[in-house]
C-alpha positions in Angstrom: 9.1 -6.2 54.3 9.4 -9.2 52.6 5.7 -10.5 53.9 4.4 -7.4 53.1 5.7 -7.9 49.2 4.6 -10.9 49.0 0.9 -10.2 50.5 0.8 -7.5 47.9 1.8 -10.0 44.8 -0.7 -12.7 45.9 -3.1 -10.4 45.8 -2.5 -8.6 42.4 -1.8 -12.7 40.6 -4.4 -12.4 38.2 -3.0 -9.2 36.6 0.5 -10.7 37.5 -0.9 -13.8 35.5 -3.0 -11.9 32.9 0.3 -10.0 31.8 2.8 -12.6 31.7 0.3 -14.2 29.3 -0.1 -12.0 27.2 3.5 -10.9 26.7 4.3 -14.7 26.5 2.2 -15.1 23.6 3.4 -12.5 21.8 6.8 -13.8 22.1 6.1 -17.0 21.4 4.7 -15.8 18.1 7.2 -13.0 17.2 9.9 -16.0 17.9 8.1 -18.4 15.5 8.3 -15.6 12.8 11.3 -13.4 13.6 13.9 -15.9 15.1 15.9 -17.5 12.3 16.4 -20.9 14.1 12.8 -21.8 14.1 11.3 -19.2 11.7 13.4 -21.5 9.1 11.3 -24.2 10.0 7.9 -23.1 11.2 7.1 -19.9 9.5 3.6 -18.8 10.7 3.9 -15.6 8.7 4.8 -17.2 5.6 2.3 -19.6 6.0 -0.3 -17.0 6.5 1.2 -14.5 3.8 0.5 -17.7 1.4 -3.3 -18.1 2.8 -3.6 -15.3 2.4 -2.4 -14.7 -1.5 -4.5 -18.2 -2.3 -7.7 -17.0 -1.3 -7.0 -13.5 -2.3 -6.7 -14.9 -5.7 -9.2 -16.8 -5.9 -11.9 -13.9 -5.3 -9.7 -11.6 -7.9 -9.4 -14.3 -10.5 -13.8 -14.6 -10.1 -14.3 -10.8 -10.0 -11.8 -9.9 -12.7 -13.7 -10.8 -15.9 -16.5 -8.6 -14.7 -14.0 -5.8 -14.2 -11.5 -6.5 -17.0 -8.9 -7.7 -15.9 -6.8 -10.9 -16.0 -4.0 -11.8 -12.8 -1.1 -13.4 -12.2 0.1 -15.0 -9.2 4.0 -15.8 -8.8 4.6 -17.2 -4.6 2.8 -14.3 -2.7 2.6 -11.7 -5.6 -0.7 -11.0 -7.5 -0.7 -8.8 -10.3 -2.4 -7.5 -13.4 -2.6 -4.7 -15.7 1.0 -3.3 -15.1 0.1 -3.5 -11.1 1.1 -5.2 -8.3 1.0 -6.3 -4.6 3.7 -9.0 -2.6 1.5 -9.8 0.3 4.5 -10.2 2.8 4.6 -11.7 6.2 4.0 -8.1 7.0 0.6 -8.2 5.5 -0.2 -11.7 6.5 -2.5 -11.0 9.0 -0.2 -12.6 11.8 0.6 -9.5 13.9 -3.5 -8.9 14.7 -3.9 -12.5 15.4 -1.3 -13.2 17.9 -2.2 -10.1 19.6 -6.3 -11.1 19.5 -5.4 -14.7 20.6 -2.9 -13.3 23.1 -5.4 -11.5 24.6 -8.0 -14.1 24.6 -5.3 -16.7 26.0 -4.6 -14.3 28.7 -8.1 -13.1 29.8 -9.2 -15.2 32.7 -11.7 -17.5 31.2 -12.5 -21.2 30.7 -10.5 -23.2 27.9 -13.6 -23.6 26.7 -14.1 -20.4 25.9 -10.8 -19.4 25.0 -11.1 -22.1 22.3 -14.2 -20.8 21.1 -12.3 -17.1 21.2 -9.5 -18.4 19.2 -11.5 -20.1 16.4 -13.4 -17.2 16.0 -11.0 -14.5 15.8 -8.9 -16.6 13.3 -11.7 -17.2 11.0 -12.5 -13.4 11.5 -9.5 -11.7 11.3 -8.3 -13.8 8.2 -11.1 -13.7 6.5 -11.1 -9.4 6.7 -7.3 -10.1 5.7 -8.3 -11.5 2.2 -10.7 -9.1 2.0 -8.2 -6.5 2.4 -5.7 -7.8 -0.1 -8.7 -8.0 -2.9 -9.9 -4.5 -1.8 -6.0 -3.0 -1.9 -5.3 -4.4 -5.2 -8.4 -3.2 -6.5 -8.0 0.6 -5.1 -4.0 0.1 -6.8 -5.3 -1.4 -10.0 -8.4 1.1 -10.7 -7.6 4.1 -8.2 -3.7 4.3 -7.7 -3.2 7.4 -6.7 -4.9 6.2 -3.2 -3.5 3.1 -2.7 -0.7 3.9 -0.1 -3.1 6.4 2.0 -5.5 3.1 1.9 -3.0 0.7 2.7 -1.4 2.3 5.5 -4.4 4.1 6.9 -7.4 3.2 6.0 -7.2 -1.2 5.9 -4.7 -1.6 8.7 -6.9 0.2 11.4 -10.0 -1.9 9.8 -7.9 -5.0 10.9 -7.2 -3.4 14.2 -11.2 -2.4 14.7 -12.2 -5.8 13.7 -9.7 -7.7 16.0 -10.6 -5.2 19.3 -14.4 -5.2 18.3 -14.1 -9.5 17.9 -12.3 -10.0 21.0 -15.1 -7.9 22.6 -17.5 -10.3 21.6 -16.5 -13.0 22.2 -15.7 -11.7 26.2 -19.1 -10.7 26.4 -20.6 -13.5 24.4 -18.6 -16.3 25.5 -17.1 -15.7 29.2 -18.9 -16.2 32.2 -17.6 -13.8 34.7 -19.2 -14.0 38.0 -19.9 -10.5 39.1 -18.6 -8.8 42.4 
């Protein structure tokens, strides 16, 4: 029995590997922004939720004179014209990346090309994630009334599109599988 079980296991060690990968990578990351021992020291999310509100300002502050409006930025809150958004760890961006770069991490490939993977969907996904912000404050600053069906909807499965339709890419771009 105990042959047979382990016949079976070395033969399924690439989806044994593929899994443990990718579930260690997500706890890794979920540990580095959820766990209060090392989230205290090394918040990714914060970090990112910061990115995130920089950049995000930066487009508003050079779009808002052509659209009329002046903002604010206190920490991660940008605001103008009685409205407001907190981009929180929530909205950081960090939950798409680590599972993208879990999934690249895991998927059997060079480290070559999981490099490649991991630069790109960063740059990617963060880059949509600024986007978002600027488009979310402008739907809540000119169109209010949609803003929660476009937050939780609408921008969150754009992230989720984007991350799939990246990874992808890059497997087909970048990996060399050999065929069977």
């Amino acid at each position: 029995m105990g042959g047979k079980l382990w016949q079976w296991l070395r033969g399924q060690w690439l989806v044994i590997r593929v899994v443990a990968t990718f579930l260690g990578v997500i706890l890794a990351v979920f540990l580095f922004t959820d766990y209060a021992p090392l989230a205290d020291r090394w918040n990714v999310g914060a970090w990112m939720a910061e990115f995130a509100t920089r950049a995000s300002s930066l487009l508003l502050q050079g779009i808002g004179p052509f659209l009329g409006f002046t903002i604010q930025v206190q920490g991660t809150r940008i605001s103008a014209g009685g409205f407001a958004v907190d981009v929180t760890e929530a909205c950081s961006g960090v939950v798409p990346t680590a599972i993208y770069s879990a999934a690249v991490l895991a998927y059997p490939a060079t480290w070559g090309a999981r490099l490649i993977g991991l630069g790109l969907g960063m740059v990617i996904i963060h880059a949509l994630n600024v986007l978002r912000v600027v488009g979310l404050f402008l739907v809540g600053l000119f169109a209010n009334p949609y803003f929660h069906y476009t937050h939780v909807y609408l921008a969150q499965a754009a992230i989720i599109v984007v991350a799939v339709a990246t990874w992808v890419y890059w497997a087909e771009r970048f990996v060399h599988v050999p065929r069977r």
